[in-house]
C-alpha positions as CSV (number, residue, x, y, z in Angstrom):
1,X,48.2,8.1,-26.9
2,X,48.2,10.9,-30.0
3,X,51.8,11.6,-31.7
4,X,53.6,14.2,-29.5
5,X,52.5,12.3,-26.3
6,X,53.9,8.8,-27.8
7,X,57.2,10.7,-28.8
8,X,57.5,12.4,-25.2
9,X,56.7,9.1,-23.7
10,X,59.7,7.2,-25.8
11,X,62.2,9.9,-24.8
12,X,61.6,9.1,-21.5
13,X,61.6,5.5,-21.3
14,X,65.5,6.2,-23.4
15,X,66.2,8.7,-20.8
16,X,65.3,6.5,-17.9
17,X,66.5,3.5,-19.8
18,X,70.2,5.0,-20.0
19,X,70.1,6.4,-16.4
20,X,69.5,2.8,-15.5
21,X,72.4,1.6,-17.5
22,X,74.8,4.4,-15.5
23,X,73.6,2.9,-12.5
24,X,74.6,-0.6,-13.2
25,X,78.1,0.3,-14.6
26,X,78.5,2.7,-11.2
27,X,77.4,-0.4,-9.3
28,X,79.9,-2.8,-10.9
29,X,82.6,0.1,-11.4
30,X,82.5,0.7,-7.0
31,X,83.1,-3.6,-6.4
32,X,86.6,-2.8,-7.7
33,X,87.3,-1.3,-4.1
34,X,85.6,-4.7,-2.8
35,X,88.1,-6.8,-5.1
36,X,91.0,-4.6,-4.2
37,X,90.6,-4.7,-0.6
38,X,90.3,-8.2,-0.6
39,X,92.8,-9.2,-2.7
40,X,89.8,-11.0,-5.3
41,X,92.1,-10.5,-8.8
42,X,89.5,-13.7,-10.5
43,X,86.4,-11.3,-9.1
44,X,88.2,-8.2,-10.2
45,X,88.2,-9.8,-13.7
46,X,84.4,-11.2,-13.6
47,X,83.3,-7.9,-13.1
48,X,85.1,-6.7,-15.8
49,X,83.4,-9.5,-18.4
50,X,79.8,-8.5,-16.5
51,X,80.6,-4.6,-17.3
52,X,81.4,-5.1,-21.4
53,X,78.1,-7.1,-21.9
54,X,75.8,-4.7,-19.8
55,X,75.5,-1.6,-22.6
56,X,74.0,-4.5,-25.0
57,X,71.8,-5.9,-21.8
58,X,70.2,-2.4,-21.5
59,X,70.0,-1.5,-25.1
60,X,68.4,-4.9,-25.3
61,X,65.4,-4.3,-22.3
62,X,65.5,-1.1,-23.6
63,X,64.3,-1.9,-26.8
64,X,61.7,-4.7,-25.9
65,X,60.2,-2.3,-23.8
66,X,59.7,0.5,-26.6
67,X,58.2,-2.3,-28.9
68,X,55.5,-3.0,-26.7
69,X,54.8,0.5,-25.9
70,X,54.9,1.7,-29.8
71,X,53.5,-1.6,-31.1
72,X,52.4,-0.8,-34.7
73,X,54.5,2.5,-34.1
74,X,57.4,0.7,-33.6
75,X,58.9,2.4,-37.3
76,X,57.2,5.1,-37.5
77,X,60.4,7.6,-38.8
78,X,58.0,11.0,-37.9
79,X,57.4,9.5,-34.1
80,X,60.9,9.2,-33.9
81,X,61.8,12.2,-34.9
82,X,59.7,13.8,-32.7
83,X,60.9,11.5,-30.0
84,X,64.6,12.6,-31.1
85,X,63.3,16.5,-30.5
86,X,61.7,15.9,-27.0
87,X,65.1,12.9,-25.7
88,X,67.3,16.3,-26.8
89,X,65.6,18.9,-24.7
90,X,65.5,16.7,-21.7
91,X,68.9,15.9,-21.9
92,X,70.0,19.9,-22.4
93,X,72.8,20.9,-20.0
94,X,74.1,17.3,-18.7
95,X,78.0,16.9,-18.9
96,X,77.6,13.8,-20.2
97,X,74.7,14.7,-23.1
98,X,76.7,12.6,-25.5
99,X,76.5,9.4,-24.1
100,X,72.7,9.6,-23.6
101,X,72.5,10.5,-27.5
102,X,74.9,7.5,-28.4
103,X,72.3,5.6,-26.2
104,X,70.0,6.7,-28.7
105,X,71.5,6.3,-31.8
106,X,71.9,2.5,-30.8
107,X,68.2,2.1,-30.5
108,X,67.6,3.9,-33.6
109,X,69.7,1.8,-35.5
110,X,68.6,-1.6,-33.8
111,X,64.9,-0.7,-34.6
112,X,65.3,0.3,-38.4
113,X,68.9,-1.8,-39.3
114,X,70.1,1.7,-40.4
115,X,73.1,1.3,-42.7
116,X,75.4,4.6,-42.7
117,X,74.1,7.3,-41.0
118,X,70.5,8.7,-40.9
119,X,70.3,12.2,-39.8
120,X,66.2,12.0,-39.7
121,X,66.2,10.0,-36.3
122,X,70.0,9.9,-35.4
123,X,71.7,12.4,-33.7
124,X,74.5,14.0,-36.1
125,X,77.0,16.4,-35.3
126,X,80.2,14.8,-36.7
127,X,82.2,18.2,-37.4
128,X,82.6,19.3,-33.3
129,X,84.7,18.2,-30.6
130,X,82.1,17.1,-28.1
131,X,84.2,17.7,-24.6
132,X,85.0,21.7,-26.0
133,X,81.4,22.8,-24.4
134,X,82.6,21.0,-20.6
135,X,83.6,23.6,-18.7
136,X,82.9,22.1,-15.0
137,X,86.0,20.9,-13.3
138,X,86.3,17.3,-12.3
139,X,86.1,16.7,-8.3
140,X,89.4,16.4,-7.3
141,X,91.7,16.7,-4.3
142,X,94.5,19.7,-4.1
143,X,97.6,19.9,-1.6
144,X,100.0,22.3,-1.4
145,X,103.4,20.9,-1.2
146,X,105.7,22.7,1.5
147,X,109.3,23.3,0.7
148,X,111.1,21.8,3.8
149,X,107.9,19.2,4.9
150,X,107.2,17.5,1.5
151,X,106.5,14.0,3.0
152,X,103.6,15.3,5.4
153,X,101.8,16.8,2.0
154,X,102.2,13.3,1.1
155,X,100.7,11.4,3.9
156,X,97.6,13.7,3.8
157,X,97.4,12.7,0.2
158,X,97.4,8.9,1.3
159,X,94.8,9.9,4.3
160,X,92.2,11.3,2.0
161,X,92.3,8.1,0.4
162,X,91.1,5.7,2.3
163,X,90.6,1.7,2.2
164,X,89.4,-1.1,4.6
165,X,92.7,-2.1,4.8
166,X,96.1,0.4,6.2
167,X,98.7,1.2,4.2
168,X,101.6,-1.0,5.5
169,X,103.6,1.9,6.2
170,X,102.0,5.2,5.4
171,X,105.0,7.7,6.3
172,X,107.8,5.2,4.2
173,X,105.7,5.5,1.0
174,X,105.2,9.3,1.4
175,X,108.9,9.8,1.9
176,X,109.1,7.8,-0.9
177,X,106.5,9.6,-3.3
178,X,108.1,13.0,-2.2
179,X,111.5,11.7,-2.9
180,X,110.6,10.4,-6.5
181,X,108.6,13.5,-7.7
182,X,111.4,15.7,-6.3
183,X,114.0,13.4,-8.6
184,X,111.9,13.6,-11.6
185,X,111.7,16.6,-11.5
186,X,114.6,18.2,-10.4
187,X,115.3,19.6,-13.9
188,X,112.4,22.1,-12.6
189,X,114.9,23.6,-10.2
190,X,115.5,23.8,-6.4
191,X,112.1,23.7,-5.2
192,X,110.5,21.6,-8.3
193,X,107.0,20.4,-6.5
194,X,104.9,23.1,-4.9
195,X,101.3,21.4,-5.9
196,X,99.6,18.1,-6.9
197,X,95.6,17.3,-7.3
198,X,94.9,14.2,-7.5
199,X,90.9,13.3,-8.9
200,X,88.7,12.0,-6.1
201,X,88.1,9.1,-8.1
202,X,90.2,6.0,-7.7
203,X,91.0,4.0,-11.0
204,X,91.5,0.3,-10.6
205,X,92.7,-2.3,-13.4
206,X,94.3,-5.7,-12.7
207,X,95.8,-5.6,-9.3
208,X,96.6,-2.0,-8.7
209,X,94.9,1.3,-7.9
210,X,95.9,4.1,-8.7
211,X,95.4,8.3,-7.9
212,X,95.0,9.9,-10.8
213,X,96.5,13.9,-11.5
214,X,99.0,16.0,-12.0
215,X,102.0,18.0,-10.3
216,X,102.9,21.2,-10.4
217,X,106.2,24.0,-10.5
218,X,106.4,27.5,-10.1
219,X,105.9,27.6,-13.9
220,X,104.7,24.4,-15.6
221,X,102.7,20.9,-14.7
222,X,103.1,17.3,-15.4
223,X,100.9,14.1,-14.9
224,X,101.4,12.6,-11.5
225,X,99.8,8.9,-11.3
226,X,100.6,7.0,-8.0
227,X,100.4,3.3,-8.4
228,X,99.1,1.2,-5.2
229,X,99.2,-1.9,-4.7
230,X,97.8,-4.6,-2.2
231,X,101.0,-7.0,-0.7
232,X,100.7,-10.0,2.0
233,X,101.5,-6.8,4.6
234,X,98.8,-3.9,3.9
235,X,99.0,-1.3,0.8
236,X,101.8,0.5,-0.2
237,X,102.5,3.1,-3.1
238,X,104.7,1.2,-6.1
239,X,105.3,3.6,-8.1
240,X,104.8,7.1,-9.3
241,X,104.4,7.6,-12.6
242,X,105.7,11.6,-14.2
243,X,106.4,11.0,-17.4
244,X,103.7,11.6,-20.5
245,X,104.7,8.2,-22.3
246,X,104.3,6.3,-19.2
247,X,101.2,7.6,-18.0
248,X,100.1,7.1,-22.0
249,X,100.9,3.8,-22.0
250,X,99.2,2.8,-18.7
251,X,96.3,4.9,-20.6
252,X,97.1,3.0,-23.7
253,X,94.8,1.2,-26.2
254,X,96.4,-2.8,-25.6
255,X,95.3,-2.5,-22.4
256,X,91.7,-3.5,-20.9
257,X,89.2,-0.1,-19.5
258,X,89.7,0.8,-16.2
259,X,87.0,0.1,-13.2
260,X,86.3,4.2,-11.4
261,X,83.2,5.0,-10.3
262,X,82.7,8.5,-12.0
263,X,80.0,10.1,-11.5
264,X,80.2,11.9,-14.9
265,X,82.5,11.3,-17.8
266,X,83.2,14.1,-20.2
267,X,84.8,16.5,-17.5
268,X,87.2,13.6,-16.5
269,X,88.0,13.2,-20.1
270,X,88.5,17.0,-20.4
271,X,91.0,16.8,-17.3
272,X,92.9,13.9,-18.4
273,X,93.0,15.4,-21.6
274,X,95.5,18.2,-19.9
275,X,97.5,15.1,-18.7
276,X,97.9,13.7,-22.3
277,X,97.3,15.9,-24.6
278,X,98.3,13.7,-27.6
279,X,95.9,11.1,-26.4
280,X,92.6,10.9,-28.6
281,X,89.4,11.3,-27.0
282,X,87.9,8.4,-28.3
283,X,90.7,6.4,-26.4
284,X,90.2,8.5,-23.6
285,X,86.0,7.3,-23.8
286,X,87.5,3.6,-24.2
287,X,89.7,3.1,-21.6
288,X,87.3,4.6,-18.9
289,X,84.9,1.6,-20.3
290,X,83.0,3.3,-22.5
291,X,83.4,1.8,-26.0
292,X,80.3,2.7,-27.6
293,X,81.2,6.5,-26.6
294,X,84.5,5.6,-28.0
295,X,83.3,4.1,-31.1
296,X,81.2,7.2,-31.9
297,X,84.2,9.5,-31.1
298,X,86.6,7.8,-33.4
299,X,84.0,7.7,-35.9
300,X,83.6,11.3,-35.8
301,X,87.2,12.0,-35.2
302,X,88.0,9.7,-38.5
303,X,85.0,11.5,-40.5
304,X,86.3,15.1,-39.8
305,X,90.3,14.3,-41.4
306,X,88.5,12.4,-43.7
307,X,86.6,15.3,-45.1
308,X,89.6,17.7,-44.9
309,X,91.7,15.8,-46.5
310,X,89.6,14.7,-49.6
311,X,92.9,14.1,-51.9
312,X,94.1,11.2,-49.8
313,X,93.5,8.2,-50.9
314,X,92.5,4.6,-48.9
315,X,95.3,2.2,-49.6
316,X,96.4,-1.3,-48.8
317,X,98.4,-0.9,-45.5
318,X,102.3,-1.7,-45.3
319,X,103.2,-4.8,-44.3
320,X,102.8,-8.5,-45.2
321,X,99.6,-9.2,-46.2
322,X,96.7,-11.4,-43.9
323,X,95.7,-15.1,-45.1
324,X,92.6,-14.2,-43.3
325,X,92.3,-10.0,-43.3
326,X,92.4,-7.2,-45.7
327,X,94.1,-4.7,-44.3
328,X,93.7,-1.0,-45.4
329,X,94.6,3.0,-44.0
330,X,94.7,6.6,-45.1
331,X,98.4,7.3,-45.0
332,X,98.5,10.4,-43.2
333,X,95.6,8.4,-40.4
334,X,96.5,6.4,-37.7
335,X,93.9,3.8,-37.4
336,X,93.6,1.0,-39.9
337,X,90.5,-0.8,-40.9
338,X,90.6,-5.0,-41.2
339,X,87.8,-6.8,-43.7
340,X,87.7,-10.7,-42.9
341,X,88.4,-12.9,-46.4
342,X,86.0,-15.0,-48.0
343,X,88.6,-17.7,-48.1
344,X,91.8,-18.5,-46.3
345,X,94.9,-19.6,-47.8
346,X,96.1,-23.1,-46.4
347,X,97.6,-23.8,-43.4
348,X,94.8,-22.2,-42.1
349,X,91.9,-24.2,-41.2
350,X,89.6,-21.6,-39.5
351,X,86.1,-19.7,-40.5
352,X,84.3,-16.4,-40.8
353,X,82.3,-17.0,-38.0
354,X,85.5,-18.4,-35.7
355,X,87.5,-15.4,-36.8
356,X,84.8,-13.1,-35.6
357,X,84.5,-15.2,-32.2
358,X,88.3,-14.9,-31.8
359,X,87.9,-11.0,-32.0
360,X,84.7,-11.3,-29.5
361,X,87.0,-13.3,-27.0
362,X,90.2,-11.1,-26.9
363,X,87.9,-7.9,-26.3
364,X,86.9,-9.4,-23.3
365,X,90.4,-10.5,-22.2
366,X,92.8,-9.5,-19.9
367,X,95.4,-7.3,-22.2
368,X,98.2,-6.6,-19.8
369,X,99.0,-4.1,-22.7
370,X,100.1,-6.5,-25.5
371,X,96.9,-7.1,-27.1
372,X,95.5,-4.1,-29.4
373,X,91.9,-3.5,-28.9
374,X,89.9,-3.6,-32.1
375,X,86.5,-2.0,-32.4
376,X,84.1,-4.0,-35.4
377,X,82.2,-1.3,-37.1
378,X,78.8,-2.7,-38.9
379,X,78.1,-1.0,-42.5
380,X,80.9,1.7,-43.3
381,X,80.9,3.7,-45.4
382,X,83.0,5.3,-48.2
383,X,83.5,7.0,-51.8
384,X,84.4,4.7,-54.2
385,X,86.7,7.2,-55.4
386,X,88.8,7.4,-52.4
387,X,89.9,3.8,-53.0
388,X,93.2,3.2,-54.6
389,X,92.1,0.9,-57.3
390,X,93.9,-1.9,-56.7
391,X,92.6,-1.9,-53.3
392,X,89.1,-1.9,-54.2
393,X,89.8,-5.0,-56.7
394,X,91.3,-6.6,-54.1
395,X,88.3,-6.1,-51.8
396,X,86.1,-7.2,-54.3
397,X,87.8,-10.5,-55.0
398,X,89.0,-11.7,-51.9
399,X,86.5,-10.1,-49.2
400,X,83.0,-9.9,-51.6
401,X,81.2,-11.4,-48.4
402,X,81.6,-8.0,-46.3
403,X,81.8,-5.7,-49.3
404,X,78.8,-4.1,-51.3
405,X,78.4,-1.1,-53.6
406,X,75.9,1.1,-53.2
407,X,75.2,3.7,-55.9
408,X,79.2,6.1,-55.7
409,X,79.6,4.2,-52.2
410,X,81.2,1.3,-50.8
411,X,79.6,-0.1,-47.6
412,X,82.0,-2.8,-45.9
413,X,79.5,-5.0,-43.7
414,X,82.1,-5.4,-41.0
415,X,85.4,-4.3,-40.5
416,X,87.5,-4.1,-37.5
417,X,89.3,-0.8,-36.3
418,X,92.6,-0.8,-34.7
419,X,95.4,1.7,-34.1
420,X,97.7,1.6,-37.0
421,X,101.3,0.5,-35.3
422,X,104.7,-0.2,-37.8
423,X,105.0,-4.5,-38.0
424,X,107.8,-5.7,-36.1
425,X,109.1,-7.2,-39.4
426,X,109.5,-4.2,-41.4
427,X,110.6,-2.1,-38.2
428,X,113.7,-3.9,-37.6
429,X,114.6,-3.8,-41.2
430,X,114.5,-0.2,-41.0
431,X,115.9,0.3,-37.2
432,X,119.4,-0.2,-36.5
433,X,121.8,-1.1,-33.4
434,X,120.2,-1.3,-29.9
435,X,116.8,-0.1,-31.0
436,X,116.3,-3.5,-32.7
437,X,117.9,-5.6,-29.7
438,X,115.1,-3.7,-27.5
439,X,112.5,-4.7,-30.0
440,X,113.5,-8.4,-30.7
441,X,114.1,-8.6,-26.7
442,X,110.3,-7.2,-25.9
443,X,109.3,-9.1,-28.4
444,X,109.9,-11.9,-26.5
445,X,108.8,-10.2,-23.7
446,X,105.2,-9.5,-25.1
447,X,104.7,-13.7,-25.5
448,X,105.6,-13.9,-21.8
449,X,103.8,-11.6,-21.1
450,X,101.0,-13.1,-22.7
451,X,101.5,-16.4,-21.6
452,X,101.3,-15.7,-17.9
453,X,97.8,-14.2,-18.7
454,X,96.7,-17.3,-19.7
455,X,96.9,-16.1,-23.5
456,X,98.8,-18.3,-26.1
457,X,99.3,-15.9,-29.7
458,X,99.2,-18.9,-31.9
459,X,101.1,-17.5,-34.4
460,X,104.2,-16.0,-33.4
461,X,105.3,-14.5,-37.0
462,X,107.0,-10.7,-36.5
463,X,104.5,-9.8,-39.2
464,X,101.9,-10.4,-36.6
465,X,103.0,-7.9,-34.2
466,X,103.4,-4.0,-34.1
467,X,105.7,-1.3,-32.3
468,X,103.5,1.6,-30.9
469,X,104.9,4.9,-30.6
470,X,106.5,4.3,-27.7
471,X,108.5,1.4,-28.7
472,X,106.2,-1.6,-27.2
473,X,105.8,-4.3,-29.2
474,X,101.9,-5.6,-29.2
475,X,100.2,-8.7,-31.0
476,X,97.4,-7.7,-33.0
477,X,96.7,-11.3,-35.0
478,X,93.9,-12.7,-33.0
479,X,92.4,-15.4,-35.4
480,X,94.7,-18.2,-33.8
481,X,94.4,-17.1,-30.1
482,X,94.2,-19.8,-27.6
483,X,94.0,-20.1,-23.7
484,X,97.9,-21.6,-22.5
485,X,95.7,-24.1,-20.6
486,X,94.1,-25.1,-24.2
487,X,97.1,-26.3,-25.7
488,X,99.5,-29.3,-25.0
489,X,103.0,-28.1,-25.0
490,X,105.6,-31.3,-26.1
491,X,108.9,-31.8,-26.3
492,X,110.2,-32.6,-29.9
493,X,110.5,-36.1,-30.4
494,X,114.4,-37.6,-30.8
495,X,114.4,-39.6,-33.7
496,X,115.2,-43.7,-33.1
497,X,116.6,-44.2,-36.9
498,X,118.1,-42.5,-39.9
499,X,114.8,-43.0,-41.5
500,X,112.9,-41.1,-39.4
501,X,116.0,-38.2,-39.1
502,X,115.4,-37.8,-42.8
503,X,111.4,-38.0,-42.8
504,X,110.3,-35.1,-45.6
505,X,107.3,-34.6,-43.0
506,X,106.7,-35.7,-39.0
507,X,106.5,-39.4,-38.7
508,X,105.0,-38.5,-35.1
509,X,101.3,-38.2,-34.8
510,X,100.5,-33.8,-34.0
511,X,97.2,-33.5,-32.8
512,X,95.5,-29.7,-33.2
513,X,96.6,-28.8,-30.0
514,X,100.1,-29.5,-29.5
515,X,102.5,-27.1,-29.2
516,X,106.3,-27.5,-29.4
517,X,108.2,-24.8,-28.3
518,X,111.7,-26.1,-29.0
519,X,110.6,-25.0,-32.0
520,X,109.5,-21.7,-32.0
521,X,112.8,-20.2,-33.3
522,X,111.9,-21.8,-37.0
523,X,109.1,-19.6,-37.0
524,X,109.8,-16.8,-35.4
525,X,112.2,-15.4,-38.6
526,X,114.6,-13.4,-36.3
527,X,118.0,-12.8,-37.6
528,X,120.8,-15.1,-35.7
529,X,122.2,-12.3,-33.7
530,X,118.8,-11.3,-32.5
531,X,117.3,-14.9,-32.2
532,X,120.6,-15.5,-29.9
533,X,119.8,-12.4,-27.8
534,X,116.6,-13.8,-27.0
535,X,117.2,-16.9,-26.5
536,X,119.6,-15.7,-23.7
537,X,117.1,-13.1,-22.1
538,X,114.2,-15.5,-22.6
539,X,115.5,-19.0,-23.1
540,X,112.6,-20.0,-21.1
541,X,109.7,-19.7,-23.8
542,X,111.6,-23.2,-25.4
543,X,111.6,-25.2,-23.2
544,X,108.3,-27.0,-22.4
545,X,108.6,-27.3,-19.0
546,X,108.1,-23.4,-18.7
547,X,104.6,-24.5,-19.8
548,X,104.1,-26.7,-17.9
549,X,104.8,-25.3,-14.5
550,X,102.8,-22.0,-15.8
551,X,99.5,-24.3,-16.5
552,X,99.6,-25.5,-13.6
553,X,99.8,-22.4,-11.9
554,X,96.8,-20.9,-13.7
555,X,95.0,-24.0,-12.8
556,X,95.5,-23.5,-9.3
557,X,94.2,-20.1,-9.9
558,X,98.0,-18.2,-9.3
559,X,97.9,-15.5,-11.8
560,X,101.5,-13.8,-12.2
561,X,101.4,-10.2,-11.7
562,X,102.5,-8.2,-15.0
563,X,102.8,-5.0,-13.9
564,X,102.2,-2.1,-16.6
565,X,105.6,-0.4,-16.0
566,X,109.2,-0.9,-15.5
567,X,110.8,-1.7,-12.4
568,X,112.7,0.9,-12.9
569,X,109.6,3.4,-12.2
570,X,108.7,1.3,-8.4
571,X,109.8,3.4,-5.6
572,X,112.7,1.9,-3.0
């Protein structure tokens, strides 16, 4: 084959190559019904493992496949050039053009190790807002709410979505939707709801499902998400969710992506963008399971305030510093990037490659929105200038094994990205009366929470958790993760003499795995009032039994339910 043949060739095996990938996430995204019909919560979450390794599966056939075709050609930069020409024009006009080009990109970079950026073969175009050009609306459903017959709008709404298994009792939860979105939003006036649409497509995460839209007055709209869920008597509606922080936070980035079939992406972004306005896109990409879309959005969203804002400086971020990360922002950004040390401080008796396993294992884990996602970024990089100097001598002492400099720049060989949230430590220094109760109480919370998802933090210091925005305290310290069923929880052992009550060190043998919660409070470094407070509201987290009776739950396969609201949101 001459050149421009070859090229044409390679943008089609891409093409095709990503068209296939689609495919398989549609295939696995539409067995969420399956698992939601039928109850199947440990299928539900095997499908959700099978999705996040499938982009690397196709990238991987992908790529054998164009090495055997280009043989000798295999890094020649004109050819793929040329091949970048031809994969553009043949993607012209799709809604979802962008993922096909970050499908692209990844082969790019996998075939010549790029480092940085490489505008000759990549596709570039960090300065725009790729979901501006969308201007299809998203399929959805749209009722008209009547004034004196609200509850009828509402069991059409529950007819047009259909499952192999009845709703329980179809009228009581539209009576009970209507009656909810009327008390919302009563502060609208008389007649508050006179619309709702509702996307076709049905979201699913955990065990719920849920219709996805907005409601509408006279004069002004709000998100509308009705949560269903799947009881011993049928499906019901759970809740109904009006509220931007709420629906943010069931859209939030500590919780795992979402299983719905959509045909395309961008326009469903675009609409959900109206719902949450504040939300970035790149989230928005995430949480519908597309991380590598999500990656290159917050890379491009990060480059652009990066570039207007070339006075501000990268500095160490606020808080206690790691024994196994360097932590760094920009002040006025609200991501933070994480370097792995070359050495650890002792106690800790872990490794590079273990700490990068720990950060594999929690992406793939059930988050029930206490665990912040973190995205590892290969070869970043930045200015030298931009770094505060005491920043960049830190990175060059303690993390050398991930940092090189390369002519003005630096170029960090992996670094973890994660939303930039205020440590529980130094928040309830700074917070006063019952804003730190709440915090120390969800705190506690969060490790039950946890816990009852099979996840043991390990380390339970403040200094390893965050508040978000909206006041939820999440665990971002994943180095000493565990399963609950991997550890043996102990009670403390009662001394038999005076010797051993005034033993410097344990005269008791602790193996690696043993946990004793009686003495969690040591380490937790609340202040007595708060460490009472939640010893009240959650006494149970010290006392081993707890443990035990929730292994053997999990062992017998009964998951607890942690639903992503308040009870204060379920319907009556």
């Amino acid at each position: 084959m001459d050149g421009q043949t070859l090229a044409h060739a390679v943008a089609t095996g891409v093409g095709d190559a990503f068209d296939d990938y689609h495919a398989r996430f549609a295939a696995i995204s539409r067995r969420a019904q399956q698992r939601f019909e039928r109850r199947d919560w440990a299928g539900a979450r095997a499908d959700a493992a099978e999705r996040l390794d499938l982009y690397d599966a196709c990238i991987d056939e992908c790529g054998r496949r164009l090495a055997a075709l280009l043989g000798t050609h295999a890094h020649d930069r004109a050819l793929w050039g040329a091949a970048r020409s031809a994969f553009e024009a043949r993607i012209d006009g799709l809604i979802d053009l962008e993922l096909y080009k970050t499908f692209y990109n990844t082969l790019t970079r996998r075939f010549f190790r790029t480092r940085g950026v490489d505008p000759a073969i990549e596709f570039v175009a960090l300065d725009i807002e790729p979901t501006d050009a969308i201007t299809r609306p998203v399929a959805r459903h749209s009722y008209a709410v009547s004034e004196h017959r609200p509850t009828d709008t509402f069991m059409r709404v529950l007819a047009d979505y259909r499952f192999a298994v009845p709703y329980a009792h179809r009228t009581r939860c539209a009576a009970a939707i209507a009656v909810r979105l009327q008390d919302d939003l009563a502060h609208w006036g008389a007649h508050p709801v006179r619309g709702i649409e509702l996307l076709d497509t049905v979201f699913y995460r955990e065990r719920r499902a849920y219709l996805v839209g907005r409601v509408f007055g006279e004069h002004r709209f709000s998100p509308c998400v009705i949560a269903l869920v799947h009881g011993d008597d049928g499906i019901r509606a759970e809740a109904v969710l009006t509220r931007r922080a709420d629906v943010a936070q069931l859209f939030g980035v500590s919780r795992s992506y979402f299983q719905a079939d959509l045909p395309t992406v961008g326009d469903a972004v675009v609409f959900l963008r109206t719902l949450l306005p504040n939300k970035p896109v790149d989230e928005l990409y995430t949480v519908l399971g597309r991380a590598k879309q999500g990656k290159t959005e917050r890379y491009r969203s990060f480059f652009r305030y990066f570039q207007r804002h070339p006075g501000e400086r990268l500095v160490r971020a606020e808080g206690t510093p790691g024994m196994v990360m360097a932590v760094f922002t920009l002040p006025g950004y609200p991501l933070v990037f994480k370097v792995i040390r070359d050495r650890f401080a002792w106690p800790k008796a872990t490794t590079r490659d273990q700490v990068q396993a720990q950060y594999e294992r929690v992406f793939r884990l059930d988050r029930v929105g206490r665990l912040l996602d973190a995205q590892p970024f290969r070869h970043l990089r930045f200015p030298r200038a931009r770094f505060e100097a005491s920043l960049l001598a830190e990175l060059r002492d303690s993390c050398a094994g991930s940092v090189t400099e390369d002519g003005e720049d630096v170029v960090l060989s992996l670094c973890y990205v994660q939303r930039r949230l205020r440590p529980l430590d130094l928040y309830l220094r700074e917070q006063t009366g019952e804003a730190v109760r709440e915090a120390a109480l969800d705190y506690g919370q969060a490790i039950v929470d946890l816990a009852r998802n099979d996840i043991f933090p390990g380390d339970m210091l403040l200094k390893n958790f965050g508040v978000s925005r909206h006041r939820r305290v999440v665990f971002y310290d994943y180095d000493e993760v565990r399963a609950v069923g991997e550890c043996t929880f102990r009670e403390w052992p009662r001394a038999q003499s005076y010797d051993e009550q005034v033993a410097a060190e344990p005269w008791f043998h602790v193996a690696a795995e043993d946990v004793f919660p009686e003495r969690f409070a040591m380490f937790m470094g609340l202040p007595p009032p708060l460490a009472a407070a939640l010893e009240t509201v959650h006494g149970q987290l010290f006392r081993p039994q707890w443990w035990w009776q929730l292994q053997a739950q999990l062992r017998a396969g009964e998951w607890p339910d942690t639903p992503p609201y308040p009870d204060a949101l379920r319907l009556a």
